[in-house]
N, C-alpha and C positions, 0 to 999 in steps of 0.2 A: 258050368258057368262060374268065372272067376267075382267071388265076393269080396266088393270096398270096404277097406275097413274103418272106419271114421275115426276121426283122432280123438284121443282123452281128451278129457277135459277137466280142472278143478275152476269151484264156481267161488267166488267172493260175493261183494254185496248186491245190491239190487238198488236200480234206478229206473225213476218213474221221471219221467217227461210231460207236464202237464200243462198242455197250452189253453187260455181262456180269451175269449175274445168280450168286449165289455158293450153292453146296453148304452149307448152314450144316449140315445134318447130318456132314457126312464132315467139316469142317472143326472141331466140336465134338469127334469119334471120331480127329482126326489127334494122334501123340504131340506134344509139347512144341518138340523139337529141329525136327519138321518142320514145324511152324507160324511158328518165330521163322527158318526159313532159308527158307520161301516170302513172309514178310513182310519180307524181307530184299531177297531177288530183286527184287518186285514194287517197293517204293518205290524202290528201285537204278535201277529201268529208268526208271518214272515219272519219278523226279524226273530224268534225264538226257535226258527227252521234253520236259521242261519248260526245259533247258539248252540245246535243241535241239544234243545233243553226235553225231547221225547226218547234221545235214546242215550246207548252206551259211545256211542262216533257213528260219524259219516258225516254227511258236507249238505249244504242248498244252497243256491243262487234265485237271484228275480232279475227278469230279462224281458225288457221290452221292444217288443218284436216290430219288425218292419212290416210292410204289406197288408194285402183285406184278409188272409186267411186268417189272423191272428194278432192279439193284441199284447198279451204276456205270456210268459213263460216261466213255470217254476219246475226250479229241476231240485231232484229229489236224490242222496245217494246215501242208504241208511244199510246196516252188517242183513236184517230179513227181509223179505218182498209182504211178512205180516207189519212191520215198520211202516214203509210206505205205502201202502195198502192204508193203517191209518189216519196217515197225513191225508190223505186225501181226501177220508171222509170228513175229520177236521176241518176243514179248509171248506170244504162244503157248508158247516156250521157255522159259520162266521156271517156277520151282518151284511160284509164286503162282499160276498159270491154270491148273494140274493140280483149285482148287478154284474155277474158275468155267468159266460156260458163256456162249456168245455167243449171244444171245436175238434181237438183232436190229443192225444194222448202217446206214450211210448214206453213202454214195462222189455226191458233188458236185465240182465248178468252181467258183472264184473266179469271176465275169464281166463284161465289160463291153458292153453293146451300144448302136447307134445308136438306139437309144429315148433315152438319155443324152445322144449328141455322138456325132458324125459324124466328128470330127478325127481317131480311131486309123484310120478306113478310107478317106482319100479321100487320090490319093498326091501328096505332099510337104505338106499339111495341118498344121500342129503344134497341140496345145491353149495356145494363147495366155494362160489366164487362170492366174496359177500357184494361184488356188482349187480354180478347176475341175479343172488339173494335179493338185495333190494329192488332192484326190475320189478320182480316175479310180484314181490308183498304188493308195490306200487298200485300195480296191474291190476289186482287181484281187491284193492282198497284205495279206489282212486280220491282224489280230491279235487274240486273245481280248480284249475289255473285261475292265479289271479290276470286276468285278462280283459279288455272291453269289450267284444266283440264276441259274438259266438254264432255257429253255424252248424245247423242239426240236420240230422238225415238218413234216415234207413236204408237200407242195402243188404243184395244176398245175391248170389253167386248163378251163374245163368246155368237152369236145364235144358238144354235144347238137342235134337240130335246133332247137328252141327258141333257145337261148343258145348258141354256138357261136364262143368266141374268138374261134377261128382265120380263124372269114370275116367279121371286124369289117377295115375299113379302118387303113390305120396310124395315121390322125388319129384314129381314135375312142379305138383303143387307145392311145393316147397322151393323150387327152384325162382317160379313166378313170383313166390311171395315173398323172397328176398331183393328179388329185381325192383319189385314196387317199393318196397322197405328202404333201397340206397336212394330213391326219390326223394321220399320221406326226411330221413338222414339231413337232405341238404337244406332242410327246411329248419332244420332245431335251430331254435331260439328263436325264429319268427312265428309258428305255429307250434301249438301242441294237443293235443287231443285225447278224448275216453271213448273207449269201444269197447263195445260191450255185445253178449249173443241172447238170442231172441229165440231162437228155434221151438216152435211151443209155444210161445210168450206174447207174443204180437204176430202182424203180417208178414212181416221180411223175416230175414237170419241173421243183423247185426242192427246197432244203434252206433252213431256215429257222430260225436261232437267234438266240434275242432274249433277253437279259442286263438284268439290273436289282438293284437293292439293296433294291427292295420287290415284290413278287411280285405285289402288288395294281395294281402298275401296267400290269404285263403281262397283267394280267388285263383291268383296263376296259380296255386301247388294246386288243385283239381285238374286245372285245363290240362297241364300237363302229367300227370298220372294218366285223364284220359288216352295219350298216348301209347300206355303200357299196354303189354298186351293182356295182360291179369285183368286188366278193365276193358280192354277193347271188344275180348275176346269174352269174356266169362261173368263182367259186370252189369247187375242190373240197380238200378234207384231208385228209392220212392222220392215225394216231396221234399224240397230244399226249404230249411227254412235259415232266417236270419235275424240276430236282434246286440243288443247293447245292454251291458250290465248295470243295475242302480240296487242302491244299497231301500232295504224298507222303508227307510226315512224319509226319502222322498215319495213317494208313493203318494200323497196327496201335490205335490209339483206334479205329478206325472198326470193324476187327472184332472187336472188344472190345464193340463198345456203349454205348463213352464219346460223351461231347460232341467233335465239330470243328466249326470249331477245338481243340485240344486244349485244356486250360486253361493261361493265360500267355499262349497265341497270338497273343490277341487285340489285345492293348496291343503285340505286334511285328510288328504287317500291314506295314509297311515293310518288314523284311525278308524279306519273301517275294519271291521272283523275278518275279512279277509286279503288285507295289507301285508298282512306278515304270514309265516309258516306254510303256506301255500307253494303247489309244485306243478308245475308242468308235465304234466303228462301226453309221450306222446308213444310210438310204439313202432318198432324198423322193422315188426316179424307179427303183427296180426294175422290170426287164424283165418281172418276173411282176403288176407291179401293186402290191408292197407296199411303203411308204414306212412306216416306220418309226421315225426318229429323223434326227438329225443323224450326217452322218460326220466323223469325228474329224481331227484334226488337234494336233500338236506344241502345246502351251501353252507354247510359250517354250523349251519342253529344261528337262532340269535342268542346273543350272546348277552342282552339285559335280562332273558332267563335265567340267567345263572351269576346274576349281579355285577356283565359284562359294565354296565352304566355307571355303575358305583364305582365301579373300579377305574375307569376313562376318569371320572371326578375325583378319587382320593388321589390318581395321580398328577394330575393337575394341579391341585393342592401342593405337590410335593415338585410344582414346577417341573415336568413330564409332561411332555407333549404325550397325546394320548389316541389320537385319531378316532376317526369315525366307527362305527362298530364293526362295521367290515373291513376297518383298512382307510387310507386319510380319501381317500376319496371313488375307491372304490367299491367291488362287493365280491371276496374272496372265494374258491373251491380249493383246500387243502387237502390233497389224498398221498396215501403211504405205500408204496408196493416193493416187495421183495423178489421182484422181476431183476435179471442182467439188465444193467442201466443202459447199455447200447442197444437192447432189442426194446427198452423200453422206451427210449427218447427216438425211437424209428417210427413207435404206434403214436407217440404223442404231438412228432412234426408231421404226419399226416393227419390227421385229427389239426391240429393248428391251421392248416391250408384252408381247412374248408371256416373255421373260427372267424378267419382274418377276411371272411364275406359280410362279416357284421360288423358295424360303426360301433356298437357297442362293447366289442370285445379288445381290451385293453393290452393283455399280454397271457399267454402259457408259456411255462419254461420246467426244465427239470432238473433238480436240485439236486446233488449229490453230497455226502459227509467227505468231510475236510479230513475226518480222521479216518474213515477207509477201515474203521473196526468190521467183524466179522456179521457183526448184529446191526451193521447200519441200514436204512431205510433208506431209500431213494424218495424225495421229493416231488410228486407234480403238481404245480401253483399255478391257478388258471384266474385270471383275474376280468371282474368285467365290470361294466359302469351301472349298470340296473341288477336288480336281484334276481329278476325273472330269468335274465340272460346267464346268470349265474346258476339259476339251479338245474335250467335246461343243458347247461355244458356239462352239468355233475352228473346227469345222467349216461352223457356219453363215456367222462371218463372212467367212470365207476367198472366201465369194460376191458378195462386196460387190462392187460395179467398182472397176474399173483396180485393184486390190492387186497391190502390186509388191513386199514382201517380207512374212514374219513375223518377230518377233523372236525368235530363239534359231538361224535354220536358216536363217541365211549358211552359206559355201563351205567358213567354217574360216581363210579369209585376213586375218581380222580378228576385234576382239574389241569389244565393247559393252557400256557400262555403262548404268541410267537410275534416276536419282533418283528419284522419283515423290509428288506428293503432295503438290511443296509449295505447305501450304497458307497464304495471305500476309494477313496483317491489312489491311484495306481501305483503310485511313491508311501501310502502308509500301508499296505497291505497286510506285511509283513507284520507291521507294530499292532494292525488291528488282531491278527489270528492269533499273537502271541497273547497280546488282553485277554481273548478269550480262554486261551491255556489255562490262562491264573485264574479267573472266574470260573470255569471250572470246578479247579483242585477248591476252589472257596464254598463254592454248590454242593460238591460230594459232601460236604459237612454237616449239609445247613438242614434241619431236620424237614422233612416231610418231602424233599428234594427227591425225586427218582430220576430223572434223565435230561439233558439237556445236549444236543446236539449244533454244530454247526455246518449249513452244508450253503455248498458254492454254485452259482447255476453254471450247469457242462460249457456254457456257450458264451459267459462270461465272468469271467471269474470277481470280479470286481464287486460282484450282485451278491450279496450273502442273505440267509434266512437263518434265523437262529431257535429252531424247536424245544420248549420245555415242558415237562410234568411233572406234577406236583401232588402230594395226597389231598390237599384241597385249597381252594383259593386262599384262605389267612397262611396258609405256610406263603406262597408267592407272596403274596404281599409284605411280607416279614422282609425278603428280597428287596424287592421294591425301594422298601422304606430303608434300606443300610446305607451304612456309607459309601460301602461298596459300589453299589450301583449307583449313588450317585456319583460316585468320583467318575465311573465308566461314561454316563451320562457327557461330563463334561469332556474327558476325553475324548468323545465323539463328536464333539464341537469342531476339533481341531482336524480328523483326520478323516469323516464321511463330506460327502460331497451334496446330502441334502438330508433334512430330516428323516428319521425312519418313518417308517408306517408302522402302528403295532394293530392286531389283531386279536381278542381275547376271544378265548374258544372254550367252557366246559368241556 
């Protein structure tokens, strides 16, 4: 008898799904005093789940669920399952859980298996591609999408003599779960998702949440997967569930029966703790079959970490336009590959085809050095109008070959700035490439100076990006503030055809 061999597996964090449904009778009949000290408790805890102030990292959300099976949802994603484990007993403890009841529950793994990459299990191995690297970590240490909507759901793979998984070959199952995967693919940046294995752990073999700002799009990407045959043939589901994300703060609006976001909220979704640094996670090559979206990736960092803000103001100050933090009105993905720029600008206008399905996706383009040195770096600039949509695209190019860095998520040993945009009237071309010659030869001088490149997009030459690093921001800014640069400044008055965009990246 021929024996299956089950794929590896390396396990990351643990996440508990913890849905409660609330007493509205006893909570109507509780006095005044014990309503506003259980609604005290509860967001106390919440919002310090969402601080994650119990562990070393991980992430949680509060979701308030649609339908009678269920009222909230708190989801839990902490490095142990003794973490989570106890938050929950916590949460129990609290004044606020005296008025709900836990209806039903979901304890999964982060994972990653040789369905993906073989590089975690074969020994001395490493993942070579730092795309693939960042996937793998992703994967392995997810983080809630900043998202409104969310859609949970269990699932595992069908035993039946008919259909029967488990005794498909690893190439079939690998075949199947690629096919579902370019489903998935067509969906990044409108969905994203965590999935996570169960096997031992709960009743199914996966956990499956999938995040979206339109509900209707989690809807068609199901219906249609239904069609695959990975699902037709081999997929089983438990209960669907569905809810919408509020921050703890609201959480007395919510048993109120107000609107959440509360009113005001809405205009301060930045400050919400998960506003910023948040990724989209979704997955083209899950273990269970289901591809999903793209997995996310850093658009750059924000760059008021690293005193991006200060710097947009002192140059202002200095009369410099300075743009937005991503870009004058955009939200930038800046990646570096030492790929052949023709095979690279072949993977990047496909990937753009499918880009140019979203309203929110602005432009990709590939950037090449004007100087054509031995050591230059080819450019891919993917730019888009929301951040989400930006970090979900970083996860697809992050695929690209030979990528050998992103921009924002160097070591920390250096700092980088980049113009971007500027765009040159087609009679000063010439006069502009040449300024940069001399700026240059003035750069190699100027201390803490390491590189600054100029490079052309393939497809229009007009479009220039101008890359520099620095050993750390006061050396840039020393730049900034010369005469130099401002004489270039005005220069550019004369011979760009609309202001730059600049972009400040650690």
């Amino acid at each position: 008898m021929e024996r299956r061999t089950p794929p590896r597996t390396k396990e990351g964090w643990y996440i508990l799904h913890d849905f409660r449904t609330v007493d509205w009778d006893a909570w109507r009949e509780a006095p005044d005093h014990v309503r506003e000290r259980a609604l005290e408790e509860g967001a106390a805890f919440l919002a310090d789940c969402e601080r994650v102030t119990d562990a070393e990292d991980g992430d949680s959300g509060l979701f308030a669920m649609l339908g009678h099976e269920t009222d909230l949802l708190f989801m839990h994603i902490r490095p142990t399952m003794a973490d989570v484990e106890q938050l929950e007993r916590r949460f129990n403890g609290t004044a606020f859980a005296e008025f709900t009841e836990q209806t039903d529950s979901y304890v999964s793994v982060a994972e990653v298996s040789d369905y993906v990459t073989d590089a975690y299990f074969e020994e001395d191995e490493e993942v070579e591609s730092a795309g693939l690297s960042r996937y793998l970590e992703q994967k392995l240490y997810p983080q809630i999408p900043d998202a409104e909507y969310v859609n949970f759901y269990p699932m595992e793979k069908r035993r039946q003599p008919e259909h029967n998984w488990y005794d498909l070959p690893f190439e079939q199952r690998s075949e199947h779960m690629s096919s579902h995967g370019d489903i998935g693919r067509s969906y990044g940046g409108k969905v994203s998702q965590i999935t996570a294995g169960s096997i031992g752990f709960d009743d199914y073999e996966w956990s499956v949440s999938l995040f979206a700002d339109d509900p209707a799009n989690i809807k068609n990407l199901l219906a249609e997967m239904r069609f695959d045959q990975s699902t037709s043939k081999y997929a089983e589901f438990g209960r669907f569930y569905v809810g919408r994300r509020f921050d703890p703060a609201d959480l007395d609006a919510y048993m109120a029966g107000d609107a959440v976001p509360a009113e005001g909220d809405a205009d301060d979704a930045g400050d919400h703790p998960h506003a910023e640094g948040h990724h989209d996670h979704g997955d083209a090559d899950d273990d269970h079959g289901h591809g999903h979206g793209s997995d996310d990736s850093h658009a750059g960092g924000p760059p008021g970490s690293a005193g991006g803000d200060d710097v947009r103001g002192e140059l202002e100050d200095l009369g410099v336009y300075a743009g937005q933090p991503h870009g004058e009105d955009v939200h930038a993905v800046v990646l570096y590959s030492a790929a052949d720029a023709d095979e690279l600008f072949e993977e990047v206008d496909g990937m753009r085809t499918n880009f140019d399905h979203y309203d929110t996706h602005v432009k990709t383009a590939v950037y090449e050095s004007e100087a054509g040195a031995d050591d230059a770096e080819t450019a891919i600039v993917s730019l888009w109008e929301t951040d989400r949509a930006a970090n979900t695209a970083a996860g697809f190019l992050a695929d690209l070959p030979e990528v050998v860095r992103q921009a924002g998520d160097d070591d920390g040993d250096s700092w980088g700035t980049m113009g971007m945009f500027y765009t040159v009237k087609p009679d000063h071309r010439e006069d502009f490439t040449g300024t940069f010659e001399d700026a240059a030869a003035l750069l190699a001088d100027m201390d803490g100076h390491r590189k600054t490149d100029l490079l052309a997009n393939r497809e229009d030459e007009n479009d220039m990006f101008i890359a520099s690093r620095w050993d750390s921001r006061e050396d840039a800014m020393q730049f900034f503030r010369s005469d130099a640069f401002s004489e270039a400044v005005e220069f550019g008055r004369d011979i760009l055809t609309d202001r730059p965009r600049h972009v400040f990246l650690a």
